[in-house]
PyMOL CGO cylinders between C-alpha atoms (Angstrom):
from pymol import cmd
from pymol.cgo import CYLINDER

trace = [
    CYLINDER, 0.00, 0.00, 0.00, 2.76, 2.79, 1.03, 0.3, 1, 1, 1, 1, 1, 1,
    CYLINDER, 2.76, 2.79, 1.03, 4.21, 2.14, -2.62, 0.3, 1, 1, 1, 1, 1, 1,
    CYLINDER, 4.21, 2.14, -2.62, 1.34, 3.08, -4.14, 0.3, 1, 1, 1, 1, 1, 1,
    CYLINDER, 1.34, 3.08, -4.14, 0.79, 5.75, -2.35, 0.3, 1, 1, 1, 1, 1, 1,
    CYLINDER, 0.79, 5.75, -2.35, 4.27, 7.12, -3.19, 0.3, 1, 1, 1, 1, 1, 1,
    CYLINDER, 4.27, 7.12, -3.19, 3.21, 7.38, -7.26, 0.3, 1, 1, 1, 1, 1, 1,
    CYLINDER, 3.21, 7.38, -7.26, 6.39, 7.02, -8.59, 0.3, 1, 1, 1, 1, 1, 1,
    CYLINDER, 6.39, 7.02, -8.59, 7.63, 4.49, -11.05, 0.3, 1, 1, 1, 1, 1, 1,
    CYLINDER, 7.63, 4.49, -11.05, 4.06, 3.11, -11.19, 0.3, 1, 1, 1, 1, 1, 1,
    CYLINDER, 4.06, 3.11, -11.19, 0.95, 3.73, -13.38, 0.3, 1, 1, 1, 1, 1, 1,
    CYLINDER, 0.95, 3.73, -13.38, -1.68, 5.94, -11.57, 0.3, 1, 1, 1, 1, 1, 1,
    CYLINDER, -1.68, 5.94, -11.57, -4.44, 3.76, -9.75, 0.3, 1, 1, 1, 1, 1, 1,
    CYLINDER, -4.44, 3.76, -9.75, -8.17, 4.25, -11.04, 0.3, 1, 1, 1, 1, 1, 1,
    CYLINDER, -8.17, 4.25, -11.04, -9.54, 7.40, -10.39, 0.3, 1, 1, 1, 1, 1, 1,
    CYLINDER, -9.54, 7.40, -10.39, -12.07, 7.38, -7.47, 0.3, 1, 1, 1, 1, 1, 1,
    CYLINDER, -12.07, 7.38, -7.47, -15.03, 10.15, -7.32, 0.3, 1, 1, 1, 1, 1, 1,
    CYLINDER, -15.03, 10.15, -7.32, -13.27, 13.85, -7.20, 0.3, 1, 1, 1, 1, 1, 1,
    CYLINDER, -13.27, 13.85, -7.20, -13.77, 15.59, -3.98, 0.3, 1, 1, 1, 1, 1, 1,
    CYLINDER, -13.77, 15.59, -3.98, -16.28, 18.57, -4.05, 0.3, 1, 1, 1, 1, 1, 1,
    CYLINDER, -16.28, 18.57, -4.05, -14.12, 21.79, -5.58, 0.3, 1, 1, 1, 1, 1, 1,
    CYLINDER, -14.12, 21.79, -5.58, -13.07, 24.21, -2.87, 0.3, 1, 1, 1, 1, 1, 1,
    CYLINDER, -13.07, 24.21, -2.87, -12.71, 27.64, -3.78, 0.3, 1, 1, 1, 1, 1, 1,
    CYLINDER, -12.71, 27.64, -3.78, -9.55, 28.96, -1.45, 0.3, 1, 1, 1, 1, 1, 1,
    CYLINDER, -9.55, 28.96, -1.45, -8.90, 32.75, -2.70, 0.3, 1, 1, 1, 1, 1, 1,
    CYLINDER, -8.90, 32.75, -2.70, -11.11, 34.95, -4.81, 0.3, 1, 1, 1, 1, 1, 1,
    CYLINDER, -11.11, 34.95, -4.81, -9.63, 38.12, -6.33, 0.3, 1, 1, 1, 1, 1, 1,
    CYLINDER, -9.63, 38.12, -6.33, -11.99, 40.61, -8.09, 0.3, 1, 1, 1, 1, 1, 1,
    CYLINDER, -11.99, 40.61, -8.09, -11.61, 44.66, -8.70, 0.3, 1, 1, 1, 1, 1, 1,
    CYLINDER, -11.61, 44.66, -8.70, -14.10, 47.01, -8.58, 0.3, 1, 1, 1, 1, 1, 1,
    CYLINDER, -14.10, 47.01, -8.58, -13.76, 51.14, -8.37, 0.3, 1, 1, 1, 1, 1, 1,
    CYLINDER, -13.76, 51.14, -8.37, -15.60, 52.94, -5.81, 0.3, 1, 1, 1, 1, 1, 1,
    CYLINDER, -15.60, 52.94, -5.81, -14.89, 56.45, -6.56, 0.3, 1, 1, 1, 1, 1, 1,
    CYLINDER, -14.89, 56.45, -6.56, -13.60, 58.28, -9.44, 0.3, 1, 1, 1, 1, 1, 1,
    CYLINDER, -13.60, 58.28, -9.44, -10.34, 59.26, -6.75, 0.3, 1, 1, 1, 1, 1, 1,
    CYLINDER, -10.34, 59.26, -6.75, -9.43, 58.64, -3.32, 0.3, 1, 1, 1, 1, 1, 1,
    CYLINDER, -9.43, 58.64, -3.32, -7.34, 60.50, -1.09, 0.3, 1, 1, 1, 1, 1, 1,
    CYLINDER, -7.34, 60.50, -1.09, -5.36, 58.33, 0.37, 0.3, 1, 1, 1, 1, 1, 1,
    CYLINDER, -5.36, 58.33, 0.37, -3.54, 60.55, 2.56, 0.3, 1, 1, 1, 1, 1, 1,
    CYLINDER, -3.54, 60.55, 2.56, -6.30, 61.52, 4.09, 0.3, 1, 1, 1, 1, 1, 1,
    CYLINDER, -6.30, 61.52, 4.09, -7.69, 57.69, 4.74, 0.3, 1, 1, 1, 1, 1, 1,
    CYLINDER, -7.69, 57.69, 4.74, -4.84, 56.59, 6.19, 0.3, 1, 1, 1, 1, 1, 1,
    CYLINDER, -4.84, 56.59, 6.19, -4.98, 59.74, 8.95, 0.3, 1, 1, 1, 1, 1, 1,
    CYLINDER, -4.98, 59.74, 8.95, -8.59, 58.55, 9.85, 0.3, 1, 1, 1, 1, 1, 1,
    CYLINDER, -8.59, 58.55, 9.85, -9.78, 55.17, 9.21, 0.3, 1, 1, 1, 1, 1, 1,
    CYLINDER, -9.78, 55.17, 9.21, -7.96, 52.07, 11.39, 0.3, 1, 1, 1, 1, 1, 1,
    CYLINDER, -7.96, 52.07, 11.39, -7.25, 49.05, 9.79, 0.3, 1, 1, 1, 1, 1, 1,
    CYLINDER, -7.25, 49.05, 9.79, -5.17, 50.55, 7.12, 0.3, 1, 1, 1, 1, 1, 1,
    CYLINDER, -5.17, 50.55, 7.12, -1.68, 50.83, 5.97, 0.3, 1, 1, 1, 1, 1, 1,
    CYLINDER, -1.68, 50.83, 5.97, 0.00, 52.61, 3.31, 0.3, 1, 1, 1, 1, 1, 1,
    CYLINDER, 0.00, 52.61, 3.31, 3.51, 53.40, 2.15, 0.3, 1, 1, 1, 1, 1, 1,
    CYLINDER, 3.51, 53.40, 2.15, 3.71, 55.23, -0.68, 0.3, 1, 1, 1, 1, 1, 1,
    CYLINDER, 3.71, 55.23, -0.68, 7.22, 54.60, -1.10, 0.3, 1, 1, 1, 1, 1, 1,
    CYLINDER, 7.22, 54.60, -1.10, 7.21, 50.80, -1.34, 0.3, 1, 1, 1, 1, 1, 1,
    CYLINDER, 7.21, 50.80, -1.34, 3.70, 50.80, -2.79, 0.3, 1, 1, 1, 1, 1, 1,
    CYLINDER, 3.70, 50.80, -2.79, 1.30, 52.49, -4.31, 0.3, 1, 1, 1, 1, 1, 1,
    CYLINDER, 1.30, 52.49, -4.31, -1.70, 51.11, -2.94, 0.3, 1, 1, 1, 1, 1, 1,
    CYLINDER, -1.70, 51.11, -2.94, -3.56, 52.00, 0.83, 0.3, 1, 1, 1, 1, 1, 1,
    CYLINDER, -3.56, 52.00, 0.83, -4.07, 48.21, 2.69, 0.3, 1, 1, 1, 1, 1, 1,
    CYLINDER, -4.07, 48.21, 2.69, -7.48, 47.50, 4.41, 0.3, 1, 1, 1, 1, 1, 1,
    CYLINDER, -7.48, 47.50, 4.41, -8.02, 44.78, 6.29, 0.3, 1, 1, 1, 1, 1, 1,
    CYLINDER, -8.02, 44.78, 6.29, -11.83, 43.27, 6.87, 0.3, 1, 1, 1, 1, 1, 1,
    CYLINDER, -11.83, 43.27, 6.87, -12.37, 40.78, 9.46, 0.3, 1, 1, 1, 1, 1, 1,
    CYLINDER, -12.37, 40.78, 9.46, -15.24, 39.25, 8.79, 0.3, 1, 1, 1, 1, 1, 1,
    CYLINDER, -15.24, 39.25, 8.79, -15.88, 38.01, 5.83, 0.3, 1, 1, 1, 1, 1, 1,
    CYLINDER, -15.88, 38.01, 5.83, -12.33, 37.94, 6.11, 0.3, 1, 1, 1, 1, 1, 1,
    CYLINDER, -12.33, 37.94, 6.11, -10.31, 39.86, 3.35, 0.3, 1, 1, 1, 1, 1, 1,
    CYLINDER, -10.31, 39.86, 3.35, -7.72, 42.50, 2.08, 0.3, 1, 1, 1, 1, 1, 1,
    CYLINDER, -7.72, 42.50, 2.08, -8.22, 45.17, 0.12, 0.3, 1, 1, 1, 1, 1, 1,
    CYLINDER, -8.22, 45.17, 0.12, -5.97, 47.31, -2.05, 0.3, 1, 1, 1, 1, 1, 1,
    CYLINDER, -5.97, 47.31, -2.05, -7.52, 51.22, -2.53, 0.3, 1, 1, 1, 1, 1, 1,
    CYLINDER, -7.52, 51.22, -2.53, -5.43, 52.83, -5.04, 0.3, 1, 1, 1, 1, 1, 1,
    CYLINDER, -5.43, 52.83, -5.04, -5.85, 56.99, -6.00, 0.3, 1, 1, 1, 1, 1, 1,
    CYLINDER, -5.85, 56.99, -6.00, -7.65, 56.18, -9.11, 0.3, 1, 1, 1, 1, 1, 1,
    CYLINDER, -7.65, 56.18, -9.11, -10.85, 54.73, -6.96, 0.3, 1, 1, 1, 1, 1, 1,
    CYLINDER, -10.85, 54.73, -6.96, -10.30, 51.21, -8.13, 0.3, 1, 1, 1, 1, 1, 1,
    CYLINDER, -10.30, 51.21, -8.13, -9.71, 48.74, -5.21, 0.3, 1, 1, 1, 1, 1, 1,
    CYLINDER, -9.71, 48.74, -5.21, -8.61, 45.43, -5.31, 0.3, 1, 1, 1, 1, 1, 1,
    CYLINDER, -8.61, 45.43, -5.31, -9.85, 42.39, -2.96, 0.3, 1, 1, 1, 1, 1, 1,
    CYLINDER, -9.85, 42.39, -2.96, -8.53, 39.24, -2.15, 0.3, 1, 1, 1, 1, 1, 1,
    CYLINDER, -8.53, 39.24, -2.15, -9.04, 36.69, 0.28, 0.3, 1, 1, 1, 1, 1, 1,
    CYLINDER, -9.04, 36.69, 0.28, -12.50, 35.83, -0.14, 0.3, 1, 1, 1, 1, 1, 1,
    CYLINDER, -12.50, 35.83, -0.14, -13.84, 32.15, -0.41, 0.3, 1, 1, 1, 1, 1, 1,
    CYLINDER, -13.84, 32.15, -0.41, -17.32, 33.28, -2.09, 0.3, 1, 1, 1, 1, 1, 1,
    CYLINDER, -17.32, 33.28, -2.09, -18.92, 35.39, -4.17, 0.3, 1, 1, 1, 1, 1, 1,
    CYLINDER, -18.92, 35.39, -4.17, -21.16, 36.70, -1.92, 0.3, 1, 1, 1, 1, 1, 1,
    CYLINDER, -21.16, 36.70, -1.92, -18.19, 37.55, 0.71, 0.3, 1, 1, 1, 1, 1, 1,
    CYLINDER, -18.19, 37.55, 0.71, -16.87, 39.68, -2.22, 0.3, 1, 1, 1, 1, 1, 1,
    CYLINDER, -16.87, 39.68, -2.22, -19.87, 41.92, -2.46, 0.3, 1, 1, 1, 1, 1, 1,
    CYLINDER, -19.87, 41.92, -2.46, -20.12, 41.91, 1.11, 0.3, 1, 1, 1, 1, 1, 1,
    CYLINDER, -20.12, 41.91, 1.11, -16.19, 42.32, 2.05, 0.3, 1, 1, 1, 1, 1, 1,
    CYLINDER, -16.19, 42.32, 2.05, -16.77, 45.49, -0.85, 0.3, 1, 1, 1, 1, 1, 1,
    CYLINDER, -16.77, 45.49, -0.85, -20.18, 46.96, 0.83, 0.3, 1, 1, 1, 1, 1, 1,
    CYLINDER, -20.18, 46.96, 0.83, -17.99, 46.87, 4.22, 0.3, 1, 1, 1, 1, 1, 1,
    CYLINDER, -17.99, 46.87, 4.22, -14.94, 49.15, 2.24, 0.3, 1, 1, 1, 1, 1, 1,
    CYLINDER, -14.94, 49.15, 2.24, -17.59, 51.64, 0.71, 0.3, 1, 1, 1, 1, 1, 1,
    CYLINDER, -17.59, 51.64, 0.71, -19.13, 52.00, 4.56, 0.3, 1, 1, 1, 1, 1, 1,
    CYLINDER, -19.13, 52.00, 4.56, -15.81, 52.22, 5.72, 0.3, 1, 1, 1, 1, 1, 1,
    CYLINDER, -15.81, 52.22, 5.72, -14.63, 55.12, 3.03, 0.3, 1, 1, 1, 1, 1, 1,
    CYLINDER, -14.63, 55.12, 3.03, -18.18, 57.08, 3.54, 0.3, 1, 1, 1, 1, 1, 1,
    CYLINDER, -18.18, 57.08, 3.54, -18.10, 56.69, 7.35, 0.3, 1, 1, 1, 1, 1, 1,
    CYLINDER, -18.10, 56.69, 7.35, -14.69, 58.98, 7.45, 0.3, 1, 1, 1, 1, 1, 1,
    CYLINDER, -14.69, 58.98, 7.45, -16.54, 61.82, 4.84, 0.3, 1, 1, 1, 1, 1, 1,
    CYLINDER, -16.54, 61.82, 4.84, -15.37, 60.45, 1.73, 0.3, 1, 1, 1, 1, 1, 1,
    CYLINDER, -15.37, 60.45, 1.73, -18.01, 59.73, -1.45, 0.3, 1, 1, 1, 1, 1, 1,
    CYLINDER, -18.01, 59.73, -1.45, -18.09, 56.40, -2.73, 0.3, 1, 1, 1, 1, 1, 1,
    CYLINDER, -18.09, 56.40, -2.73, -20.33, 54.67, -5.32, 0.3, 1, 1, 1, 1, 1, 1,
    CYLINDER, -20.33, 54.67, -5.32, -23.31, 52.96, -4.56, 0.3, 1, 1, 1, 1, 1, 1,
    CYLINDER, -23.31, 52.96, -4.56, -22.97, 48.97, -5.62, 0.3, 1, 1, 1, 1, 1, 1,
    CYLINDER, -22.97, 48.97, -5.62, -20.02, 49.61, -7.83, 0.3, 1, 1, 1, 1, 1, 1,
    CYLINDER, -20.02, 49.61, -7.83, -19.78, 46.35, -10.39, 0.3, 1, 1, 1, 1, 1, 1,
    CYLINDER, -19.78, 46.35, -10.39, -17.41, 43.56, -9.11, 0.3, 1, 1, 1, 1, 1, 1,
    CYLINDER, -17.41, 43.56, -9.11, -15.07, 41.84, -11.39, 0.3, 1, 1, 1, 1, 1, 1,
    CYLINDER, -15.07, 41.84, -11.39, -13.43, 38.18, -10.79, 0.3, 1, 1, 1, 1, 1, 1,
    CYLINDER, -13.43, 38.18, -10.79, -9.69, 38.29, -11.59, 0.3, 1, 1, 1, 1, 1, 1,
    CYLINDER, -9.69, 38.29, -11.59, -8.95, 35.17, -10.47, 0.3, 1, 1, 1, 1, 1, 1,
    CYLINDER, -8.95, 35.17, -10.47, -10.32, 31.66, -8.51, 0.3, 1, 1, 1, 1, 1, 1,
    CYLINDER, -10.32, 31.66, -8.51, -8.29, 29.62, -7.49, 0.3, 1, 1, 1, 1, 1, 1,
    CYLINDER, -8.29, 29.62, -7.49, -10.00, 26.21, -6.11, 0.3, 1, 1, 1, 1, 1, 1,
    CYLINDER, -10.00, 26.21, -6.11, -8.60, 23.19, -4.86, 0.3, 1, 1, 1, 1, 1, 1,
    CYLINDER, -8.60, 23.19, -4.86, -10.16, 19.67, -4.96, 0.3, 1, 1, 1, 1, 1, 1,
    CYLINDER, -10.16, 19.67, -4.96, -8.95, 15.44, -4.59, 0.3, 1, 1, 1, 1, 1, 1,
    CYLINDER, -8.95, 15.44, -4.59, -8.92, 13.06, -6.82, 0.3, 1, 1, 1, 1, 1, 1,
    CYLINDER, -8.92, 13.06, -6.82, -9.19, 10.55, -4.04, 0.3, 1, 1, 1, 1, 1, 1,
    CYLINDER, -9.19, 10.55, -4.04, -5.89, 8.48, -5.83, 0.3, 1, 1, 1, 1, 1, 1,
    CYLINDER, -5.89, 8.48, -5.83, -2.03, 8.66, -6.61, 0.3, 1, 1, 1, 1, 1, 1,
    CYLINDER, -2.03, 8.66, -6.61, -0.89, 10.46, -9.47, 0.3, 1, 1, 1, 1, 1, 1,
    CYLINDER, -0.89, 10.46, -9.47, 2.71, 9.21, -11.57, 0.3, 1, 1, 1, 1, 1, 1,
    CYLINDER, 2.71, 9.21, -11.57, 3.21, 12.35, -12.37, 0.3, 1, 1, 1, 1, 1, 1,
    CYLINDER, 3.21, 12.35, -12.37, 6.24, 11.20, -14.82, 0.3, 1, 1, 1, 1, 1, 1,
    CYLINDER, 6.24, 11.20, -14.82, 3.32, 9.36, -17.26, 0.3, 1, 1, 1, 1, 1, 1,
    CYLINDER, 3.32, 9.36, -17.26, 0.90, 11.80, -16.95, 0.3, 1, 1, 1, 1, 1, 1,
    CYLINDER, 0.90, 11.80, -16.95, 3.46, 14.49, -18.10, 0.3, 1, 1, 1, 1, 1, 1,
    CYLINDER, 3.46, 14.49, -18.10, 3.78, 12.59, -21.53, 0.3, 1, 1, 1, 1, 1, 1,
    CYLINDER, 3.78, 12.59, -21.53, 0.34, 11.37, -21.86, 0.3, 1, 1, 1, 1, 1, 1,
    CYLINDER, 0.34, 11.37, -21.86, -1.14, 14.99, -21.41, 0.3, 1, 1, 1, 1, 1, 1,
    CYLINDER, -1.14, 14.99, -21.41, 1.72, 16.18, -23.79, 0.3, 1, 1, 1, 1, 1, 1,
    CYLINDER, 1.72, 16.18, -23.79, 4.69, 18.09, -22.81, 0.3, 1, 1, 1, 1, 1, 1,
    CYLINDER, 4.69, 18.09, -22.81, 3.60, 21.25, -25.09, 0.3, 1, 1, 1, 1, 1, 1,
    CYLINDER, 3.60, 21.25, -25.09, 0.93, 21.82, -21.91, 0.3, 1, 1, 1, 1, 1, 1,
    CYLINDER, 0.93, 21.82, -21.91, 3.07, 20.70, -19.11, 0.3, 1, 1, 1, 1, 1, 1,
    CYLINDER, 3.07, 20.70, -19.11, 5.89, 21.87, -16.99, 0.3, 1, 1, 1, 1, 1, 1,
    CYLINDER, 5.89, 21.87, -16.99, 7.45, 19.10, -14.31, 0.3, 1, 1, 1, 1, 1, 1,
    CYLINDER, 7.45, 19.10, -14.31, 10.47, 19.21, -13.20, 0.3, 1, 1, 1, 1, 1, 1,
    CYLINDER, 10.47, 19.21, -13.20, 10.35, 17.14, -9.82, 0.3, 1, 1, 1, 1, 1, 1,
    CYLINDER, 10.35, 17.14, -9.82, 13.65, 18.54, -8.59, 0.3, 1, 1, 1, 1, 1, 1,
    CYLINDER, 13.65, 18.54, -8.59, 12.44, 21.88, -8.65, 0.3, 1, 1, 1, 1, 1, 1,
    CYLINDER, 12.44, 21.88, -8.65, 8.89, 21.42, -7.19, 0.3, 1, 1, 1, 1, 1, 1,
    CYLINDER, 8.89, 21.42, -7.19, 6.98, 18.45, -6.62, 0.3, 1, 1, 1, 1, 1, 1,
    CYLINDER, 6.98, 18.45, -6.62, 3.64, 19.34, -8.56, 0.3, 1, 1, 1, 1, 1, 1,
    CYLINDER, 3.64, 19.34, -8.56, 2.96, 18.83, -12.18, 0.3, 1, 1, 1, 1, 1, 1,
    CYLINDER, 2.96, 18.83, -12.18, 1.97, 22.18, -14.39, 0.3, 1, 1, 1, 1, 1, 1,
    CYLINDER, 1.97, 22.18, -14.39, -0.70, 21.40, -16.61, 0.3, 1, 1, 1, 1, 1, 1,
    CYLINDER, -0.70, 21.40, -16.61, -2.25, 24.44, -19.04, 0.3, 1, 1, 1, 1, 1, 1,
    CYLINDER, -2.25, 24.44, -19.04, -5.44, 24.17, -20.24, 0.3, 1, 1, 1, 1, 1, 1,
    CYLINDER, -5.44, 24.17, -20.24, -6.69, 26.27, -23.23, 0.3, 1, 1, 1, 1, 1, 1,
    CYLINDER, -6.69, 26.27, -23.23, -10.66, 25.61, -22.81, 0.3, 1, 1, 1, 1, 1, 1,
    CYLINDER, -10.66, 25.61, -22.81, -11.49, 26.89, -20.14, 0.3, 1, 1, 1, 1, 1, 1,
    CYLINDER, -11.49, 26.89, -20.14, -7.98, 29.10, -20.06, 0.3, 1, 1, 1, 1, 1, 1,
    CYLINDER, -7.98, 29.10, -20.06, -6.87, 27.79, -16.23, 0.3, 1, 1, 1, 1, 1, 1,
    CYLINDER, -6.87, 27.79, -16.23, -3.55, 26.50, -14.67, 0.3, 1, 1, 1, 1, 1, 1,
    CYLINDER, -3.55, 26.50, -14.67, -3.99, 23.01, -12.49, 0.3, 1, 1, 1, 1, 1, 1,
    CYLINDER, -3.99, 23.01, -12.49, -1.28, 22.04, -10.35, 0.3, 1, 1, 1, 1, 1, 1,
    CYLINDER, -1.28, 22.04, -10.35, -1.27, 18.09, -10.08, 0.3, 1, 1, 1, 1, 1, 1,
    CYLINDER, -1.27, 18.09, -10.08, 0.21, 16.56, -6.90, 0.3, 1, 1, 1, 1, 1, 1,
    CYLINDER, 0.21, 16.56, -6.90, 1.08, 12.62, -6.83, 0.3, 1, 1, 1, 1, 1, 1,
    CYLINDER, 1.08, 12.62, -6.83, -1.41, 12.34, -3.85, 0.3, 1, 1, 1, 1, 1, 1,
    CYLINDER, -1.41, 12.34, -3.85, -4.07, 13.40, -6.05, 0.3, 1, 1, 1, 1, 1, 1,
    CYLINDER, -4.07, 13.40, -6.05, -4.65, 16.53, -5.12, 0.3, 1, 1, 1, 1, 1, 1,
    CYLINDER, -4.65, 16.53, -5.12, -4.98, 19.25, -7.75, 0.3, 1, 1, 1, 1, 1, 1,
    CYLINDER, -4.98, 19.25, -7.75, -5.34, 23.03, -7.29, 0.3, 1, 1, 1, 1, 1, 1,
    CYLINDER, -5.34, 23.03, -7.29, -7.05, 24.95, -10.12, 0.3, 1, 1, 1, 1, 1, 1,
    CYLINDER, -7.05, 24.95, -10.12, -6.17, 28.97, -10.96, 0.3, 1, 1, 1, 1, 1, 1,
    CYLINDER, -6.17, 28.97, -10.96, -6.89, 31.50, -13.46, 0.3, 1, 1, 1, 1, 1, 1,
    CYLINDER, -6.89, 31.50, -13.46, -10.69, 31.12, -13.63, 0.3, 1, 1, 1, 1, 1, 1,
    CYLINDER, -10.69, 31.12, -13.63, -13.24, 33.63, -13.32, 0.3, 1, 1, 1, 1, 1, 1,
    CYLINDER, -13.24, 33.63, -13.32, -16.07, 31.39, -12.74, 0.3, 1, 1, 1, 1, 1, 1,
    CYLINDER, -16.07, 31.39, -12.74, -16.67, 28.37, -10.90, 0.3, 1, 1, 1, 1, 1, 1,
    CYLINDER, -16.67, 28.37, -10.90, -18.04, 26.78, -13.90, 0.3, 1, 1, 1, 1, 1, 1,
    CYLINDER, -18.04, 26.78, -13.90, -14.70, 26.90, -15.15, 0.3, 1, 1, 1, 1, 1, 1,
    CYLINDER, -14.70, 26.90, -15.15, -13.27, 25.36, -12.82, 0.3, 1, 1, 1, 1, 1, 1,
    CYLINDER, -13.27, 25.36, -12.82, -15.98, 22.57, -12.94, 0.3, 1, 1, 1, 1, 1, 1,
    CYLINDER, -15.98, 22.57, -12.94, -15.50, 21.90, -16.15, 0.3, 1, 1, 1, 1, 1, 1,
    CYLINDER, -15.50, 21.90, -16.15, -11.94, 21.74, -15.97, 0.3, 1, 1, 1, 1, 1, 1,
    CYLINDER, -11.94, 21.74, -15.97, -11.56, 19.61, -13.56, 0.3, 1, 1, 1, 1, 1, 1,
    CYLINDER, -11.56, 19.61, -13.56, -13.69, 16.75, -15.17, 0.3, 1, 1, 1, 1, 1, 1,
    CYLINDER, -13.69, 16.75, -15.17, -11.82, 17.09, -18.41, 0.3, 1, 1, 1, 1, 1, 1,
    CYLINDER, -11.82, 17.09, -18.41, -8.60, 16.91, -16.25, 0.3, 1, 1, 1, 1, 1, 1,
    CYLINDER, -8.60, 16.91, -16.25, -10.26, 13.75, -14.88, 0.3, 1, 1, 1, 1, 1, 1,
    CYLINDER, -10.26, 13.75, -14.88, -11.74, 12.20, -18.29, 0.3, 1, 1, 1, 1, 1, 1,
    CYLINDER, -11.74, 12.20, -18.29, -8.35, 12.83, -19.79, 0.3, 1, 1, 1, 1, 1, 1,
    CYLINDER, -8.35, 12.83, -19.79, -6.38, 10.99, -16.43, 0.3, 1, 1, 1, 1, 1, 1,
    CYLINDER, -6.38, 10.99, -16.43, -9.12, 7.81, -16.90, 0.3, 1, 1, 1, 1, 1, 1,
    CYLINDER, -9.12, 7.81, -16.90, -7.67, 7.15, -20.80, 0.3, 1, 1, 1, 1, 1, 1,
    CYLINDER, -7.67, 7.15, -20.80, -4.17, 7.61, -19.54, 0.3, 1, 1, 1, 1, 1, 1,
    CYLINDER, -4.17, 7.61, -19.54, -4.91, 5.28, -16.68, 0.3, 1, 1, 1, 1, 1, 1,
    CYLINDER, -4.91, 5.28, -16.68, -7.14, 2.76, -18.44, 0.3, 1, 1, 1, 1, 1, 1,
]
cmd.load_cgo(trace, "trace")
């Protein structure tokens, strides 16, 4: 059993049922305001950081959901941190409360934009990594073990990046929808059953 389990040298086992998909980080961008004084924020609102000298973005911190934010002069902010879609929009509400509450304008529901998911789920079997690497052709695939231990795989439809560990575990960026990720995932796993059949 503890052979298997290693994935090396060996042909990966059958794949059992994939794990449900875990969304880890959301990042999405919005703008709130047309300009922000950050100066000004950073004299009056907690929570915040900013050193224009290393960076031009203002740092805000929200606790719950939990999430930071990058406020930049233009207006647009940046959030990260979020495991939902619905923490986004509220994580945002909370920075446009926070902005307004210290005498600054801010716009009401500004549109959210997803940058980036990045999702994690288990493909409840070992990986050989070494095989899979050739099977899913090296054109898409970067693995270099004695660099770092997880397999690079790029996928063109849907346009995402999957990292493929040897315990079967994979971990999905790059997508702007779950859907995406959904979908990518089973044709990760359709392609891994004819490789493994």
């Amino acid at each position: 059993m503890k052979e298997k389990e290693k994935g090396k040298g060996r042909r990966s086992e059958k794949l059992g049922k994939a794990s449900e998909i875990k969304i880890e980080n959301i990042v999405a961008t919005t703008a709130i305001s047309n300009e922000l004084d950050l100066n000004a924020i950073i004299e009056v609102l907690p929570d915040t950081k900013y050193e224009p000298e290393k960076f031009p973005g203002l740092t805000l911190r929200i606790k719950e959901p939990k999430a930071g934010n990058l406020l930049f002069h233009s207006g647009k902010v940046v959030c990260t941190g979020t495991k939902s879609l619905e923490d986004v929009e509220l994580v945002i509400d909370q920075v446009c409360e926070k902005i307004k509450s210290v005498g600054f304008e801010v716009r009401n529901k500004p549109k959210i934009q997803v940058q980036n998911i990045v999702a994690s789920a288990d493909l409840h079997t070992t990986l050989n990594l070494s095989s899979i690497a050739i099977g899913l052709g090296l054109d898409r695939v970067e693995y270099e073990p004695e660099v770092f231990p997880g397999l690079v795989y790029r996928v063109e439809e849907p346009k995402v990046v999957m990292l493929l560990f040897s315990s079967g575990k994979i971990i999905c960026s790059g997508a702007r929808k779950k859907e995406d990720i959904e979908e990518a995932v089973n044709r990760l796993r359709e392609r891994l059953a004819l490789l493994v059949s």
